[in-house]
C-alpha positions in Angstrom: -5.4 9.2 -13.5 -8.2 9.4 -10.4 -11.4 11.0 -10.6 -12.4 12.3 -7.0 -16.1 13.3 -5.6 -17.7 13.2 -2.2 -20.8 10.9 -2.8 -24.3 12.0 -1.5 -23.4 9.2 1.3 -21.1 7.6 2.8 -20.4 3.8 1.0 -20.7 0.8 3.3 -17.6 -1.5 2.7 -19.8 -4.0 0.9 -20.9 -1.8 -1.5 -17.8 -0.8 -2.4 -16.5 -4.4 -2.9 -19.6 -4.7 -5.3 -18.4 -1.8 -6.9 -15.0 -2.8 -8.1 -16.0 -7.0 -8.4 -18.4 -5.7 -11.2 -16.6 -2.7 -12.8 -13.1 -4.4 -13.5 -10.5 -2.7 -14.3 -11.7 0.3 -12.6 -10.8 0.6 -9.0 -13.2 2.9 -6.3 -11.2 3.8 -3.2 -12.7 5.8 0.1 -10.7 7.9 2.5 -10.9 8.3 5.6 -13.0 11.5 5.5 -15.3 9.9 2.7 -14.2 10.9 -0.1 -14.2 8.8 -3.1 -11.4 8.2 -6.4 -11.9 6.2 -8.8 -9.0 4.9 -11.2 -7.8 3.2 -14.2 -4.8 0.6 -14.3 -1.8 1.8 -14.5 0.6 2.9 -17.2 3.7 0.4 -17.9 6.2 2.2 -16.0 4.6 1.7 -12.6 3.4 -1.5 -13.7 7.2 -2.4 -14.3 7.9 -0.4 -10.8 5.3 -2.3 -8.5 6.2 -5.6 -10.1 9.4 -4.8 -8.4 8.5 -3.4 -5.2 6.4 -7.3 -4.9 8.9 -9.3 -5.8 11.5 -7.6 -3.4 8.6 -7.9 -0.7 8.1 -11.4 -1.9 11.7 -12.7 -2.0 12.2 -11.0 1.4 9.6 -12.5 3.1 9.6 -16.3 2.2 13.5 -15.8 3.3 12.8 -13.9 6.5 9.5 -12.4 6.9 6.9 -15.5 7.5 4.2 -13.4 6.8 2.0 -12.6 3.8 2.9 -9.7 1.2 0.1 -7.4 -0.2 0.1 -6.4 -3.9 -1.7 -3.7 -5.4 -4.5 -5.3 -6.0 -5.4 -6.3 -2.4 -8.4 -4.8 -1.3 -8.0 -3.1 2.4 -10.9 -2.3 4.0 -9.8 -0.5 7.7 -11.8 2.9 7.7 -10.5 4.1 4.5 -10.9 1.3 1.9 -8.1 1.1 -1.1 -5.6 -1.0 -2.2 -1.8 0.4 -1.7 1.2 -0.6 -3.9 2.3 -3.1 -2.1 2.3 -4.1 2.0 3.0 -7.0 4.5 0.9 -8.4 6.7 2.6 -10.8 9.9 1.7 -14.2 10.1 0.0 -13.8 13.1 -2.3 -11.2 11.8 -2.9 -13.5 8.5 -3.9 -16.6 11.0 -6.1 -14.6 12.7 -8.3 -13.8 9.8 -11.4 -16.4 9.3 -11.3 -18.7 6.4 -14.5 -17.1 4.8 -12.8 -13.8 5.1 -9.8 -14.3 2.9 -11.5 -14.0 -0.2 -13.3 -10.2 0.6 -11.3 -7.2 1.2 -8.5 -7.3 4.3 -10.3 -5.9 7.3 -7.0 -5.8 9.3 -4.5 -3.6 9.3 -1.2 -4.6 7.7 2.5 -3.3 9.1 3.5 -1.6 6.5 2.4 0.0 3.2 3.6 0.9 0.3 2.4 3.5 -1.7 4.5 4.2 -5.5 4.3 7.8 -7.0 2.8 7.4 -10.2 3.2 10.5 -13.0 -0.1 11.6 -12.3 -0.2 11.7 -8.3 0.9 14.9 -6.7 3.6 14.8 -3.6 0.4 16.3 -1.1 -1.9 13.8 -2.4 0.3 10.9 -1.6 1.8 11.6 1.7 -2.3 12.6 2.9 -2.7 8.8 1.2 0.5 7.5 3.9 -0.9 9.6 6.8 -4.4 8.1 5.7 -3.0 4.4 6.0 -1.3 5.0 9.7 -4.3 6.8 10.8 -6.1 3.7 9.7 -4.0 2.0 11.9 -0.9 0.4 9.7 2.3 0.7 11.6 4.2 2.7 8.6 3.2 3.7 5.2 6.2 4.5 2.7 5.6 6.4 -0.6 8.2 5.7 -2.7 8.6 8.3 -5.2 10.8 7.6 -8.4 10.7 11.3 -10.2 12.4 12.8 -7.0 13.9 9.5 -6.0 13.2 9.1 -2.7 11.6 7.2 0.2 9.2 8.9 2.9 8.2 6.9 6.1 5.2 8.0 7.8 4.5 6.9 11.3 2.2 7.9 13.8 4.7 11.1 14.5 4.0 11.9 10.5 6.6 12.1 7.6 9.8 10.8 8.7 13.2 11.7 6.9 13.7 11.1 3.2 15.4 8.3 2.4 17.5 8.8 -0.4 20.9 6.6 -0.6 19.2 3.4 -2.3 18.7 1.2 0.4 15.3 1.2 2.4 15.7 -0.2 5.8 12.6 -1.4 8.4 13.9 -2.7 11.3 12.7 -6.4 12.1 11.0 -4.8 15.5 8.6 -2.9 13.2 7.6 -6.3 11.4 6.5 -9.3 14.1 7.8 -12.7 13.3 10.5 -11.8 11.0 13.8 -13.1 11.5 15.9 -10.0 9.3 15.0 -6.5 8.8 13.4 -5.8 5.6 16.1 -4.4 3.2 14.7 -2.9 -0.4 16.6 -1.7 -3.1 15.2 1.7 -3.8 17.4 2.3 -7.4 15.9 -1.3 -8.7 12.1 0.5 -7.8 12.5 3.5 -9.4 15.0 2.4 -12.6 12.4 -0.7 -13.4 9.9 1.0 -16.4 12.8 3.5 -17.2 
């Protein structure tokens, strides 16, 4: 559950690190317009559900991606600062971030996002949350929705078509430096916490 409120101003990025490194296990997220939620872990099931969606990201990319994979408690900082489910980040991107910089939030857009429908999200607040992330400037943000059971891609044209046979496809020309397209199994998402 997410408490939301438009702040009297507008939080600078390091304030909002302080925020959440002295208020664990609550999370403070900003959109894009300014608007802040703030959050509580979450339940088992999407525990169970993102620990899936990493370790797919995870397996996939020390075989073929040779980049870094994001999990939901990486801090993004690109205009709108939140952590998504899950992301990946090229190589190239990760080697160009300074030393003293990988311990703070990510100040550089990753390819992809993830972000996993929990019970208490609506289906308008999490495709704004996509749209937020490519605005941002991530290549494509994916909410992966287990009640319904499907995938949405969101690209800079908006909400592509639902993907709903099982398999979740990203072409290796979407992801630089990979040597295989990213191939997730949707049904092991969504049936992981069931």
């Amino acid at each position: 559950m997410a408490l939301q409120f438009r702040p009297w101003r507008f939080p600078s990025d390091e304030e909002l690190e302080f925020l959440n490194e002295h208020n664990a296990p609550l999370r403070f997220e900003r959109t894009l317009d300014g608007e802040l939620s703030l959050s509580t872990p979450t339940g088992f099931a999407t525990g169970e559900r993102n620990s899936e969606l990493t370790r797919q990201l995870a397996n996939w990319n020390i075989a073929h991606g040779h980049g870094s994979v994001l999990d939901s408690s990486t801090g993004i900082s690109i205009g709108l600062n939140g952590a998504p489910d899950g992301g990946w980040l090229s190589g190239e991107r990760r080697r160009s971030i300074p030393a003293e910089q990988r311990s703070k939030f990510l100040r550089i857009a990753p390819e992809i996002v993830f972000e996993l429908r929990s019970p208490s999200d609506s289906a308008p607040a999490i495709a704004k949350r996509a749209g937020d992330w490519v605005a941002a400037g991530v290549k494509v943000a994916i909410v992966l929705d287990p009640v319904a059971r499907v995938a949405i891609p969101h690209d800079e044209s908006g909400p592509g078509p639902a993907v709903t046979s099982g398999t979740l496809r990203i072409d290796k020309t979407l992801l630089p430096g990979a040597s295989e397209d990213l191939v997730l199994d949707l049904f092991a998402i969504f049936d992981a916490g069931a």
